[in-house]
PDB file of N, CA, C and O in Angstrom:
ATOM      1  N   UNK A   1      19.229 -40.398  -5.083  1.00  0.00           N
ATOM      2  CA  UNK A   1      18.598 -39.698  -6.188  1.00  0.00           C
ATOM      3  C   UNK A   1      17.203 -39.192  -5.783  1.00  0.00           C
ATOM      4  O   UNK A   1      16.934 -38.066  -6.202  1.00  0.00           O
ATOM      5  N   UNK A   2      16.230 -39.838  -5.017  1.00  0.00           N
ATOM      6  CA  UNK A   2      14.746 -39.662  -4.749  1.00  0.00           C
ATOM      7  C   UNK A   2      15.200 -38.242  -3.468  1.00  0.00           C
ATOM      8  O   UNK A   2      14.922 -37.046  -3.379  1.00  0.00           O
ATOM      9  N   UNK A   3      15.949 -39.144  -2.726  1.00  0.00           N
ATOM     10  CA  UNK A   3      15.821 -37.499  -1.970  1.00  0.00           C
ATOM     11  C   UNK A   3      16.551 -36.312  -2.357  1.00  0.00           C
ATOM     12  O   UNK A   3      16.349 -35.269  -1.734  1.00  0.00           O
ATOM     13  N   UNK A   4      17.388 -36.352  -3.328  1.00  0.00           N
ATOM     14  CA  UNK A   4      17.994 -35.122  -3.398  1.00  0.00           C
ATOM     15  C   UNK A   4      16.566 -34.506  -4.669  1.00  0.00           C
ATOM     16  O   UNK A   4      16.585 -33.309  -4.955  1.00  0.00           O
ATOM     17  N   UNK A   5      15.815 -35.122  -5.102  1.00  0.00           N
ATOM     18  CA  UNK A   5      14.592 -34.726  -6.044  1.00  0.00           C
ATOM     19  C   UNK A   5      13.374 -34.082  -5.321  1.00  0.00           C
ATOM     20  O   UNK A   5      12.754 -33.043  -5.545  1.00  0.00           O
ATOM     21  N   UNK A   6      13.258 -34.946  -4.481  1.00  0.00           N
ATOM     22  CA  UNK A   6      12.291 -34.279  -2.827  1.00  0.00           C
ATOM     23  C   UNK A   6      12.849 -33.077  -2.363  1.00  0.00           C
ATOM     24  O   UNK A   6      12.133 -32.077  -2.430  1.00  0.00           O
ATOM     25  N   UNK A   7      14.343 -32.940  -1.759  1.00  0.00           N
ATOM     26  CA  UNK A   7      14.889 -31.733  -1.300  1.00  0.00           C
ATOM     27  C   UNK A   7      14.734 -30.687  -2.756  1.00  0.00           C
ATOM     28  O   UNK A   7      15.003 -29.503  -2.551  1.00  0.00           O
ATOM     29  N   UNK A   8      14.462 -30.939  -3.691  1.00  0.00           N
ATOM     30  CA  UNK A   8      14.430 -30.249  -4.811  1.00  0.00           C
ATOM     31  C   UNK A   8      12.753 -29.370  -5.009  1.00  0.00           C
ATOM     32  O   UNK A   8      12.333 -28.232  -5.216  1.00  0.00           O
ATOM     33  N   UNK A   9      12.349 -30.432  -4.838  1.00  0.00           N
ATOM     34  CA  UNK A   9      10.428 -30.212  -4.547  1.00  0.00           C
ATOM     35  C   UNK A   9      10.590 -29.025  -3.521  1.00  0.00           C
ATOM     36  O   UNK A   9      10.346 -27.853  -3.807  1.00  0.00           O
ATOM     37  N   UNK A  10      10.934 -29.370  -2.564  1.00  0.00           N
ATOM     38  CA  UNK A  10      10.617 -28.462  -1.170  1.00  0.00           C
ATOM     39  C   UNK A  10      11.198 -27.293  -1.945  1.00  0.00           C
ATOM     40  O   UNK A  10      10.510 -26.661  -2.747  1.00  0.00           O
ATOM     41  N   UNK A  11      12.254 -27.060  -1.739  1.00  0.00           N
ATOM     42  CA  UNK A  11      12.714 -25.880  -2.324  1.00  0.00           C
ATOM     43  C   UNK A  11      11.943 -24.749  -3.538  1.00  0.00           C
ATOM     44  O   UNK A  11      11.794 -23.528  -3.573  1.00  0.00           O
ATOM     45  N   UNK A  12      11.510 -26.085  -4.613  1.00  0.00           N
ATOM     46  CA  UNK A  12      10.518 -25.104  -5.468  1.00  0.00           C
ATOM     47  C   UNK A  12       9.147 -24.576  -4.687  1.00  0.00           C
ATOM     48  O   UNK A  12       8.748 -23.420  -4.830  1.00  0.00           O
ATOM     49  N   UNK A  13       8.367 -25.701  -3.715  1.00  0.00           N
ATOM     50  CA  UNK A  13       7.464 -25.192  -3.531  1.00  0.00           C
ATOM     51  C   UNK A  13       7.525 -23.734  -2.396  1.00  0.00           C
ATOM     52  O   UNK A  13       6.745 -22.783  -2.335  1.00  0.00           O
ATOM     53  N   UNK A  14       8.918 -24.061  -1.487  1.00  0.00           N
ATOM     54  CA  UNK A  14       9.067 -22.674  -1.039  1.00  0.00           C
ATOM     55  C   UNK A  14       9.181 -21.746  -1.817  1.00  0.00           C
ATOM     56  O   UNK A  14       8.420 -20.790  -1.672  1.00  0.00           O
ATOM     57  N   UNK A  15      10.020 -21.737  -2.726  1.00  0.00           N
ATOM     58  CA  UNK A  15      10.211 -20.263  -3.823  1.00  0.00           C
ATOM     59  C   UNK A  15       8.662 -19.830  -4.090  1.00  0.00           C
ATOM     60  O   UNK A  15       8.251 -18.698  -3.834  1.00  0.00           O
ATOM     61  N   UNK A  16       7.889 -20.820  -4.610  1.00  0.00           N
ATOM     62  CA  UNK A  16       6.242 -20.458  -5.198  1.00  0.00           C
ATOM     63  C   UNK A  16       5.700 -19.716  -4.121  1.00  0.00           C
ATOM     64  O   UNK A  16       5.228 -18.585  -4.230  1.00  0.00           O
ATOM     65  N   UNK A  17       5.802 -20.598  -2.727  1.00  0.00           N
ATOM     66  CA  UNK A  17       4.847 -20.131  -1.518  1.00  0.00           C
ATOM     67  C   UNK A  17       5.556 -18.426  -1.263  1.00  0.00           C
ATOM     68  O   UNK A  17       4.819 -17.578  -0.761  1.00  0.00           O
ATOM     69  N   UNK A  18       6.952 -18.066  -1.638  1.00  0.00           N
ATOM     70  CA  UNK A  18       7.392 -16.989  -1.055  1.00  0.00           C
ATOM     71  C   UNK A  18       6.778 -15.854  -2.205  1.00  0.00           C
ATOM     72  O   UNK A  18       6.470 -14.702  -1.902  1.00  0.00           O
ATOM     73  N   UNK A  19       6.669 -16.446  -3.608  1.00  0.00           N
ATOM     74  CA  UNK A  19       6.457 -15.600  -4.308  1.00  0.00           C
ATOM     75  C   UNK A  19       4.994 -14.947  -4.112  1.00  0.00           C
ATOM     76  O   UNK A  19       4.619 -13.793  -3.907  1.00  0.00           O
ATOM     77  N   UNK A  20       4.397 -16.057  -4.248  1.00  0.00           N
ATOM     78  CA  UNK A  20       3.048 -15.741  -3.909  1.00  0.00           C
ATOM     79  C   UNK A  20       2.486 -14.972  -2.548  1.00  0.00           C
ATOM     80  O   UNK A  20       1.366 -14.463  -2.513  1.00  0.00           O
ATOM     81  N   UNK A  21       3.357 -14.958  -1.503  1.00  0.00           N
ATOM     82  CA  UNK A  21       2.860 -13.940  -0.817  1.00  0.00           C
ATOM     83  C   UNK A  21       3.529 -12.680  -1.093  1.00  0.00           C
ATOM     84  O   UNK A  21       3.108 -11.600  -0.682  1.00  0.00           O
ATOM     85  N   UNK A  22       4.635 -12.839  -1.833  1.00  0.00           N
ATOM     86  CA  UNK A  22       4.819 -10.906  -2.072  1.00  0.00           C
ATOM     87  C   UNK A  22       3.791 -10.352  -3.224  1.00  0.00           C
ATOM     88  O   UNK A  22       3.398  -9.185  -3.230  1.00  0.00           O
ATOM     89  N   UNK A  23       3.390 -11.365  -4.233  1.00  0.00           N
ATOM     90  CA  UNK A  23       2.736 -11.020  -5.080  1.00  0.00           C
ATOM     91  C   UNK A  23       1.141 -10.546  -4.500  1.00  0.00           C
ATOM     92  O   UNK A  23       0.528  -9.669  -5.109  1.00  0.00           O
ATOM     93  N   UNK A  24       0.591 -11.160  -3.368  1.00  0.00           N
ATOM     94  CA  UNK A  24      -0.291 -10.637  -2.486  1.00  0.00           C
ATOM     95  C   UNK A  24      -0.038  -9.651  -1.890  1.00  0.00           C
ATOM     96  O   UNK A  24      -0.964  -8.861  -1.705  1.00  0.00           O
ATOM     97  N   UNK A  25       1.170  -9.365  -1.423  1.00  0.00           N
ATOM     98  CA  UNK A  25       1.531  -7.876  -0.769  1.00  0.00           C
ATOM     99  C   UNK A  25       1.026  -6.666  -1.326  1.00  0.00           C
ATOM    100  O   UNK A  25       0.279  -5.705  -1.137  1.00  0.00           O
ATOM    101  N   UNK A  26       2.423  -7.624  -2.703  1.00  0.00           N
ATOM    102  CA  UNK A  26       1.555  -5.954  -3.895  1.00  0.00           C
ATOM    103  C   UNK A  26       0.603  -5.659  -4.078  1.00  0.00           C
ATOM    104  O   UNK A  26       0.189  -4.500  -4.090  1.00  0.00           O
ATOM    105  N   UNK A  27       0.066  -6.536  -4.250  1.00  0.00           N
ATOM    106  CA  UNK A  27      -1.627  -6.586  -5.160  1.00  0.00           C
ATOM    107  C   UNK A  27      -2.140  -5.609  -3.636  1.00  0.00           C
ATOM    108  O   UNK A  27      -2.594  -4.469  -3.727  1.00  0.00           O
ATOM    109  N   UNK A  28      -1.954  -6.311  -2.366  1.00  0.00           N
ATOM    110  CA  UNK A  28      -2.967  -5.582  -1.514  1.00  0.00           C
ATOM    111  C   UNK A  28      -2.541  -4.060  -0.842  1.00  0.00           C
ATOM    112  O   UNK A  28      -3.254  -3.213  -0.306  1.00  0.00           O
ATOM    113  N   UNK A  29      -1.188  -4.085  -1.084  1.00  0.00           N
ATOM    114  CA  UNK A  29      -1.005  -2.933  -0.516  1.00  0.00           C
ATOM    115  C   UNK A  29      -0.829  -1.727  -1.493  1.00  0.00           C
ATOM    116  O   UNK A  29      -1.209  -0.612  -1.135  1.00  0.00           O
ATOM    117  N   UNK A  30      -0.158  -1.960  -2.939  1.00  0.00           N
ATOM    118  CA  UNK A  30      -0.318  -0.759  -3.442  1.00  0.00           C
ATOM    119  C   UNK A  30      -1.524  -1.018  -4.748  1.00  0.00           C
ATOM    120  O   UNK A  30      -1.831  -0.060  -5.457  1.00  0.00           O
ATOM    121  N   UNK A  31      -1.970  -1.996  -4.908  1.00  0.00           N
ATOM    122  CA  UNK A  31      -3.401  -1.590  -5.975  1.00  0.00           C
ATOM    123  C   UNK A  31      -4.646  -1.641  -4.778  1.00  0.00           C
ATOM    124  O   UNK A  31      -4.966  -0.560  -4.284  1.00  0.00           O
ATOM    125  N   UNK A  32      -5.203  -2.633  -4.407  1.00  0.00           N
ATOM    126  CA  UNK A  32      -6.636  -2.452  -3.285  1.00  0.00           C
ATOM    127  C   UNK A  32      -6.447  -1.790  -2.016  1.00  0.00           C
ATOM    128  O   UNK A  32      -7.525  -1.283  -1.705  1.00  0.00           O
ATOM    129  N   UNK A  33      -5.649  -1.586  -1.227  1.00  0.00           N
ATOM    130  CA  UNK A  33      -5.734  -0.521  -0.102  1.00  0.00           C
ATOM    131  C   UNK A  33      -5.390   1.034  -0.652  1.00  0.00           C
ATOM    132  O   UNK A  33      -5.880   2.015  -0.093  1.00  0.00           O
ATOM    133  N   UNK A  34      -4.621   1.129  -1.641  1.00  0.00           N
ATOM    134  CA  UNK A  34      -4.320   2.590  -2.205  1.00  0.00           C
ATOM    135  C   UNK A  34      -5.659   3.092  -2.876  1.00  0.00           C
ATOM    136  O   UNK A  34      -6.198   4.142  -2.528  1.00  0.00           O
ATOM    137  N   UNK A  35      -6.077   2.400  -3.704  1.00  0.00           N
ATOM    138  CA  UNK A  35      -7.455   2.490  -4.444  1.00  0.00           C
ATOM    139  C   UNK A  35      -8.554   2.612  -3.766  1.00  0.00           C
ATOM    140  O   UNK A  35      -9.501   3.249  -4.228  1.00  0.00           O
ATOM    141  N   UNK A  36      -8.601   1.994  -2.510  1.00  0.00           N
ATOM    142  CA  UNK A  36      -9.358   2.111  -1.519  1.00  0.00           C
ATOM    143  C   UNK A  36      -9.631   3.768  -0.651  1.00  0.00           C
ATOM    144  O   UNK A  36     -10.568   4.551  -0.803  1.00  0.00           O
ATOM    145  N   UNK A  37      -8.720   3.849   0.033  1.00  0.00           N
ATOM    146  CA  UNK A  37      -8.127   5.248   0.124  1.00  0.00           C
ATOM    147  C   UNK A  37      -8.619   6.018  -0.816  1.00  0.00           C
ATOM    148  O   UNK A  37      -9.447   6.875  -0.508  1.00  0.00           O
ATOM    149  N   UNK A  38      -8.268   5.881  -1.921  1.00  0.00           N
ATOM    150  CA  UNK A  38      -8.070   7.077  -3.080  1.00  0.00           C
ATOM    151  C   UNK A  38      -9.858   7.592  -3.451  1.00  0.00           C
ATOM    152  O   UNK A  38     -10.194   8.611  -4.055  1.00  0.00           O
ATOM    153  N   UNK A  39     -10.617   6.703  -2.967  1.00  0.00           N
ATOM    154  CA  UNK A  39     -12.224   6.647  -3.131  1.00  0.00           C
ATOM    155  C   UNK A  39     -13.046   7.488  -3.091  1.00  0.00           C
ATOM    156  O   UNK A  39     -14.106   7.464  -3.716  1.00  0.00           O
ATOM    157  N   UNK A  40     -12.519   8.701  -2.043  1.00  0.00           N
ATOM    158  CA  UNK A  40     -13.121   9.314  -1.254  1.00  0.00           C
ATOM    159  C   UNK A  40     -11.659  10.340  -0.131  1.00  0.00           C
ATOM    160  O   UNK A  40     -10.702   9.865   0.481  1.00  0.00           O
ATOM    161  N   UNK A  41     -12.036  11.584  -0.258  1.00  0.00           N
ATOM    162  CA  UNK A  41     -11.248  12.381   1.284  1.00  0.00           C
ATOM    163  C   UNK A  41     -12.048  12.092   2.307  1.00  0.00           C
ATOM    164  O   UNK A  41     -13.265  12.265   2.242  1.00  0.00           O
ATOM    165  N   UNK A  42     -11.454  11.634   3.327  1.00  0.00           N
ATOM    166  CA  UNK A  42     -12.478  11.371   4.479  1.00  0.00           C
ATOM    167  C   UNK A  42     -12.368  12.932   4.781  1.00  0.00           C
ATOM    168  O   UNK A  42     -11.763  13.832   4.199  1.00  0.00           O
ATOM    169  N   UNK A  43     -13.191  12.914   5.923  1.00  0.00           N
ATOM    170  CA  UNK A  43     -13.263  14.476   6.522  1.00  0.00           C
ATOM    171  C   UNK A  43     -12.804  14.485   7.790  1.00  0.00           C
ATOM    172  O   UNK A  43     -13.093  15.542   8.350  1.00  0.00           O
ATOM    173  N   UNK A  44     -12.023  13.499   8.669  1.00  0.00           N
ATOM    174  CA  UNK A  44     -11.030  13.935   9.401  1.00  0.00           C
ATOM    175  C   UNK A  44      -9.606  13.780   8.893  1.00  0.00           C
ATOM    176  O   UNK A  44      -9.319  12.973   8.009  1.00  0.00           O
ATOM    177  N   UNK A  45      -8.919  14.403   9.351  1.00  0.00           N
ATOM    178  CA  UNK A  45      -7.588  14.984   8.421  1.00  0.00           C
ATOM    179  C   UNK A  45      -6.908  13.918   9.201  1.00  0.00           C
ATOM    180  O   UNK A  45      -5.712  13.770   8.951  1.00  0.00           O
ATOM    181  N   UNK A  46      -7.616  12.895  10.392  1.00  0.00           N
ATOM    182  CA  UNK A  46      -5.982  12.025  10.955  1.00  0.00           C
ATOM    183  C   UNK A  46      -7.048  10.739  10.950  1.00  0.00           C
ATOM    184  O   UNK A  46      -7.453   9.975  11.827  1.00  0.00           O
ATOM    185  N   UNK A  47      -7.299  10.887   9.511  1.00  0.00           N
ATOM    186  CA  UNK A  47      -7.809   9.145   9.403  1.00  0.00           C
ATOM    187  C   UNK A  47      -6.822   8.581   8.748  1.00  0.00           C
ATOM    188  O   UNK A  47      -6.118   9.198   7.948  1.00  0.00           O
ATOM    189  N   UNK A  48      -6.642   6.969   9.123  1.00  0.00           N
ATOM    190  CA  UNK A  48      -5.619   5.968   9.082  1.00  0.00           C
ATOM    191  C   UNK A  48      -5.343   6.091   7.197  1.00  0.00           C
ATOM    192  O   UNK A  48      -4.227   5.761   6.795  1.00  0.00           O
ATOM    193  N   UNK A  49      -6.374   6.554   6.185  1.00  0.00           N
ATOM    194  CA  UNK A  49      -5.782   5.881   4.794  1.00  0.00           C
ATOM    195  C   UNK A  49      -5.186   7.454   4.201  1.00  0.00           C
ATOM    196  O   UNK A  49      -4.812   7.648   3.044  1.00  0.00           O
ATOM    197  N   UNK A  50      -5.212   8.615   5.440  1.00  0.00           N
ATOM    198  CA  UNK A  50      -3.968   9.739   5.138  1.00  0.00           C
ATOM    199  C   UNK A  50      -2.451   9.259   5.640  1.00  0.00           C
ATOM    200  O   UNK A  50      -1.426   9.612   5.057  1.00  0.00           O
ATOM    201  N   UNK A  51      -2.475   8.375   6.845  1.00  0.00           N
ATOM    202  CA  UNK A  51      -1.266   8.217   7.576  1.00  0.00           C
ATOM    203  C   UNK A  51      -0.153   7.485   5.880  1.00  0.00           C
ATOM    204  O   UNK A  51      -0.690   6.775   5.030  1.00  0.00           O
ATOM    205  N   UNK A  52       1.120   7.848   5.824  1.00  0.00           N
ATOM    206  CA  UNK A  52       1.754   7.348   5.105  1.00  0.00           C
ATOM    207  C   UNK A  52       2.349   5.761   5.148  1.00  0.00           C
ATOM    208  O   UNK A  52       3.021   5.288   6.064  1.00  0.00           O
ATOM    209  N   UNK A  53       1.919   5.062   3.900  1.00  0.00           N
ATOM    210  CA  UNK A  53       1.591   3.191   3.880  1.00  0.00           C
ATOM    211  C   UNK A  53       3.273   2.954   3.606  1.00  0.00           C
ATOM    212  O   UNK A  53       3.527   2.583   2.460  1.00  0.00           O
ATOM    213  N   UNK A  54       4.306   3.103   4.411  1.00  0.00           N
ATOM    214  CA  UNK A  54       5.674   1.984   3.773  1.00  0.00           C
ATOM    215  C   UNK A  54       5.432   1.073   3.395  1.00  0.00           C
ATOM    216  O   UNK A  54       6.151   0.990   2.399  1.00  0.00           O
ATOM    217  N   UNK A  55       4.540  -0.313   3.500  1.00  0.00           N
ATOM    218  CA  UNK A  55       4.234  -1.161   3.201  1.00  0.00           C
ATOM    219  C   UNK A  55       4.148  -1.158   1.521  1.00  0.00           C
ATOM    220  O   UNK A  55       4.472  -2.021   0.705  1.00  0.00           O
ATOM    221  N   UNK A  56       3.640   0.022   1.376  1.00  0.00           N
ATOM    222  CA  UNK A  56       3.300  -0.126  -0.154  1.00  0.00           C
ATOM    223  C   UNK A  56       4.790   0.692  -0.600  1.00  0.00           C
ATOM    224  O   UNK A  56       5.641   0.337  -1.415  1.00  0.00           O
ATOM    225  N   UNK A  57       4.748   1.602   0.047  1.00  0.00           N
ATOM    226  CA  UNK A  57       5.883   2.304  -0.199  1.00  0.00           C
ATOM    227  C   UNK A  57       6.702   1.436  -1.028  1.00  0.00           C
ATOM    228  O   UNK A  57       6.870   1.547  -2.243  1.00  0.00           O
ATOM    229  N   UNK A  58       7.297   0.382  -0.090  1.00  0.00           N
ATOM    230  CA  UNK A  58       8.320  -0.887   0.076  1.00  0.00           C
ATOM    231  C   UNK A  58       8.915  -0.727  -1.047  1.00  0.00           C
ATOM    232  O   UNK A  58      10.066  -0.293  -1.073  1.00  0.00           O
ATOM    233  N   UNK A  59       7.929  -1.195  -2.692  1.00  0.00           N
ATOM    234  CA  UNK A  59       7.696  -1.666  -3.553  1.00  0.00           C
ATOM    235  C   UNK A  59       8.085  -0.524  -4.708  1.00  0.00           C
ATOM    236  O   UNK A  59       8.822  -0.628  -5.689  1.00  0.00           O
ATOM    237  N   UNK A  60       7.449   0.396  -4.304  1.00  0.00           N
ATOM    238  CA  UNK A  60       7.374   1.781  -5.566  1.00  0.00           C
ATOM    239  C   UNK A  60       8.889   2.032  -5.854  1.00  0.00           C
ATOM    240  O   UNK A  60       9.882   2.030  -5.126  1.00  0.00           O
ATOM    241  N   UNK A  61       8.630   2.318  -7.617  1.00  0.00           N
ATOM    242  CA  UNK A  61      10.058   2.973  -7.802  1.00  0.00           C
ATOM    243  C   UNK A  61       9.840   4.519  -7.220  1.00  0.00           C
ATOM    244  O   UNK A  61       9.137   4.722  -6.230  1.00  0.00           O
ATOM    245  N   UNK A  62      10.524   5.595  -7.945  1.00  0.00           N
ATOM    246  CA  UNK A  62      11.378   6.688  -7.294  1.00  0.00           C
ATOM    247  C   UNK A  62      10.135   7.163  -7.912  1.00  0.00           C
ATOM    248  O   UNK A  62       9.422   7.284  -6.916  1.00  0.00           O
ATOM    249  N   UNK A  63       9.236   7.597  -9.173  1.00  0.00           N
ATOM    250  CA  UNK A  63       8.117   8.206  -9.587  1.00  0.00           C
ATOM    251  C   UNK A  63       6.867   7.833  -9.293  1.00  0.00           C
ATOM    252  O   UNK A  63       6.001   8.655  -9.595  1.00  0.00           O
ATOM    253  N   UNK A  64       6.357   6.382  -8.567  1.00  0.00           N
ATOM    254  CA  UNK A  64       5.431   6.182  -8.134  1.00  0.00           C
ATOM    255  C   UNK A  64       5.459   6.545  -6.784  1.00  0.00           C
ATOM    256  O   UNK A  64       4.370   6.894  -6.331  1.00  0.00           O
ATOM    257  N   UNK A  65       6.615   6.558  -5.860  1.00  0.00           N
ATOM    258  CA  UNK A  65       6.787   7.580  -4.957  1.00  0.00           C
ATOM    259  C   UNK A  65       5.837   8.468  -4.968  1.00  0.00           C
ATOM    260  O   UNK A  65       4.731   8.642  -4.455  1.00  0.00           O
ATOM    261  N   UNK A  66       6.775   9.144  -5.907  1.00  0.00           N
ATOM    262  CA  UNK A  66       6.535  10.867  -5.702  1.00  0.00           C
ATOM    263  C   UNK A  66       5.013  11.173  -6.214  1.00  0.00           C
ATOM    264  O   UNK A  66       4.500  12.284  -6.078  1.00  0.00           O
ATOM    265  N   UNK A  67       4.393  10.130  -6.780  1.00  0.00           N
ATOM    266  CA  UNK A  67       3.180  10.655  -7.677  1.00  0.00           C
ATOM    267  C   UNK A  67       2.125  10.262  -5.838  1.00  0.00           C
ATOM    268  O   UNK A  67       1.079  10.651  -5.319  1.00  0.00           O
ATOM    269  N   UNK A  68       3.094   9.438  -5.541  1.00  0.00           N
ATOM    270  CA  UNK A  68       1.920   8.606  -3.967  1.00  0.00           C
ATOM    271  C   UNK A  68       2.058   9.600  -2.951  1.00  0.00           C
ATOM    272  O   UNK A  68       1.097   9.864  -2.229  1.00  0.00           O
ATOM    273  N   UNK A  69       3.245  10.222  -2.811  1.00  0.00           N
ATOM    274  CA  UNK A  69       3.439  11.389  -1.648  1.00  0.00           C
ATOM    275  C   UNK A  69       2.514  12.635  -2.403  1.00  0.00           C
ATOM    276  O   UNK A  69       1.833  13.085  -1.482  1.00  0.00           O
ATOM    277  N   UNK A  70       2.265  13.205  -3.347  1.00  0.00           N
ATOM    278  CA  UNK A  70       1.986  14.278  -4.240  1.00  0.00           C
ATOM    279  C   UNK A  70       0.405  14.121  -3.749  1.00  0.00           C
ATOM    280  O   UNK A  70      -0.204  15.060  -3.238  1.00  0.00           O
ATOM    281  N   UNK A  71      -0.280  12.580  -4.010  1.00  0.00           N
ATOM    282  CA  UNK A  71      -1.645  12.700  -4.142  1.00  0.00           C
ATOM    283  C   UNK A  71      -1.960  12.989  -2.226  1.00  0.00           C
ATOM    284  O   UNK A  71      -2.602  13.922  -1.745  1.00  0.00           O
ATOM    285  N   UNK A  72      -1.304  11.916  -1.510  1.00  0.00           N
ATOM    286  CA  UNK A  72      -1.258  12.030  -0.393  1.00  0.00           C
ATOM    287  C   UNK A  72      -1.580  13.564   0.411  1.00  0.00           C
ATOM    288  O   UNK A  72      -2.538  14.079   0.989  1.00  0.00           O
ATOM    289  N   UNK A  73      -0.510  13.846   0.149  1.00  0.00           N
ATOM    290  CA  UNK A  73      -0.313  15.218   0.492  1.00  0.00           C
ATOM    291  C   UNK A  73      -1.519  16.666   0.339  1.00  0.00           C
ATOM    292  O   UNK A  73      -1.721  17.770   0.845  1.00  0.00           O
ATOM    293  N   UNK A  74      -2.190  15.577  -0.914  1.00  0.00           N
ATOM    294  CA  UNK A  74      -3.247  16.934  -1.776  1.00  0.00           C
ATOM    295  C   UNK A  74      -4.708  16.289  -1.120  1.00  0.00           C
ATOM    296  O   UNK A  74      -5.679  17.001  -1.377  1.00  0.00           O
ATOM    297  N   UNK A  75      -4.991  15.153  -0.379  1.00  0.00           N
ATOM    298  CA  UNK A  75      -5.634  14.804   0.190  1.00  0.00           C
ATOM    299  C   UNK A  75      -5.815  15.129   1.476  1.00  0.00           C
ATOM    300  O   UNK A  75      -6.824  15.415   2.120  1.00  0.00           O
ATOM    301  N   UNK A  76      -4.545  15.029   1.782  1.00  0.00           N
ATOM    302  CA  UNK A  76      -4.344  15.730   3.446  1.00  0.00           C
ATOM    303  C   UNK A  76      -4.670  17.025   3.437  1.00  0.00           C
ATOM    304  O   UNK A  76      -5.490  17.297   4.314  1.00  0.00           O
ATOM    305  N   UNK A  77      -4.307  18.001   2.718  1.00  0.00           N
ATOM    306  CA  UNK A  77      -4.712  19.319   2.449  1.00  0.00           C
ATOM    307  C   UNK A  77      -6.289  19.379   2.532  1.00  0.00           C
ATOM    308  O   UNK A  77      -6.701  19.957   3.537  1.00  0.00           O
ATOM    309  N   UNK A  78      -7.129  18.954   1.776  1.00  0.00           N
ATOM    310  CA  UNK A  78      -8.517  18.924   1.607  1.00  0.00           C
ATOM    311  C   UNK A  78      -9.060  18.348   2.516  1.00  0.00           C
ATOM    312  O   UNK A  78     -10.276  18.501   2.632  1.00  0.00           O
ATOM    313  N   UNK A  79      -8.312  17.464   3.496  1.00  0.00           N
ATOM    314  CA  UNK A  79      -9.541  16.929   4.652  1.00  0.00           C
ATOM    315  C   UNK A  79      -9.109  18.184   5.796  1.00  0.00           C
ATOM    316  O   UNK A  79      -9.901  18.764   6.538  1.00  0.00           O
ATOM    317  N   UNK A  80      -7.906  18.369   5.720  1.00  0.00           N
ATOM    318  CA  UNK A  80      -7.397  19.586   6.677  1.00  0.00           C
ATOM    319  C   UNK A  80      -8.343  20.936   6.478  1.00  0.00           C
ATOM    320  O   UNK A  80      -8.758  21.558   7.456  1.00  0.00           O
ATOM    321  N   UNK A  81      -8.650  21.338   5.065  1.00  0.00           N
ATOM    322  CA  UNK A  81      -9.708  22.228   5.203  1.00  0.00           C
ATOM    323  C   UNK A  81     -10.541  22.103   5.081  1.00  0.00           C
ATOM    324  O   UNK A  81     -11.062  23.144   4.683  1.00  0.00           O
ATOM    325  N   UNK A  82     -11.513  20.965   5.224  1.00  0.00           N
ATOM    326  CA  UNK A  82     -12.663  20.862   5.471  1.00  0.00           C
ATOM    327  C   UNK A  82     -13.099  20.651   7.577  1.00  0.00           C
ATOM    328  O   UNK A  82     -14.095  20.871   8.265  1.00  0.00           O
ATOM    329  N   UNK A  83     -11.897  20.206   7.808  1.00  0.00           N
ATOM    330  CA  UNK A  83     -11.863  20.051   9.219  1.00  0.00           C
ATOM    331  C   UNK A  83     -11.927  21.497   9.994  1.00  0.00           C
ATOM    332  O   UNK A  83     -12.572  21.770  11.006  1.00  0.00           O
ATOM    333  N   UNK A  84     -10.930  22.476   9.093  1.00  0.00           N
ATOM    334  CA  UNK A  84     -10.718  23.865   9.854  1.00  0.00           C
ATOM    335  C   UNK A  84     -11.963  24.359   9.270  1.00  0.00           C
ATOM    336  O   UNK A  84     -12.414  25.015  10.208  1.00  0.00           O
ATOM    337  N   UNK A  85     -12.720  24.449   8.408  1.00  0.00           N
ATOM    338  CA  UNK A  85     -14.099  24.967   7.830  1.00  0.00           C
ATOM    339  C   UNK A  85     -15.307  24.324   8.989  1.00  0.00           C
ATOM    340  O   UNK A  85     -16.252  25.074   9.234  1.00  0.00           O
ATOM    341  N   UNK A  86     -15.284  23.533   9.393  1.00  0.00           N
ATOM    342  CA  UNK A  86     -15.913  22.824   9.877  1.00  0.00           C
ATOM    343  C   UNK A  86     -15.911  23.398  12.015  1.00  0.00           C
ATOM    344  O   UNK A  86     -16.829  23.153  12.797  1.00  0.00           O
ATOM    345  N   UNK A  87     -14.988  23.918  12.251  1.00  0.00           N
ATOM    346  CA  UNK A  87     -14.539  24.245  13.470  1.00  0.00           C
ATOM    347  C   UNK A  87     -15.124  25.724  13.251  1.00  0.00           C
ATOM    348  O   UNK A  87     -15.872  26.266  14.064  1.00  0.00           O
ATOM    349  N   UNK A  88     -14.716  26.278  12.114  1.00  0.00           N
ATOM    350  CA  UNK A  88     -15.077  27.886  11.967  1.00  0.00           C
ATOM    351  C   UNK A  88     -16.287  28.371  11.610  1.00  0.00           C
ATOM    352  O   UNK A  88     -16.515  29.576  11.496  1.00  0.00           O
ATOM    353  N   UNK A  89     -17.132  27.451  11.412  1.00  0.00           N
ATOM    354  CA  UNK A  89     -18.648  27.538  11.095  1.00  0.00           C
ATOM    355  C   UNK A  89     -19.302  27.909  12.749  1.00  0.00           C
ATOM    356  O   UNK A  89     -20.513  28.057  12.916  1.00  0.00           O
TER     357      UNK A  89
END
């Protein structure tokens, strides 16, 4: 009885320990590194918080997708012409 209650323990505290790091995933990859990013266009067009995040991706349904590729995309645009403005001066 005591050990099949112990093998019972372990088991919950794995489920907690597993939850809790996806629940850190999320939290860090699509609210504080996206938000992070989102702060500011850097002004080179091949800085790391334009490169596209699967990580966060992972997680998104089919409209947070598209709203994350959309902003992405409109960011990349604006550091891209500030980079070619910047060459043509």
């Amino acid at each position: 009885m005591l050990k099949e209650v112990l093998i019972e323990l372990k088991i919950i505290k794995q489920n907690i320990k597993d939850n809790l790091i996806y629940v850190w995933a999320y939290i860090w990859n699509q609210k504080l590194k996206l938000s992070w990013y989102k702060l500011w266009i850097r002004k080179n067009e091949f800085h790391k918080s334009l490169d596209t995040d699967m990580d966060a991706m992972f997680n998104m349904n089919e409209k947070q997708k598209e709203n994350y590729i959309n902003d992405l995309v409109k960011r990349r645009n604006i550091a891209h012409n500030r980079d070619f403005n910047k060459i043509n001066k």
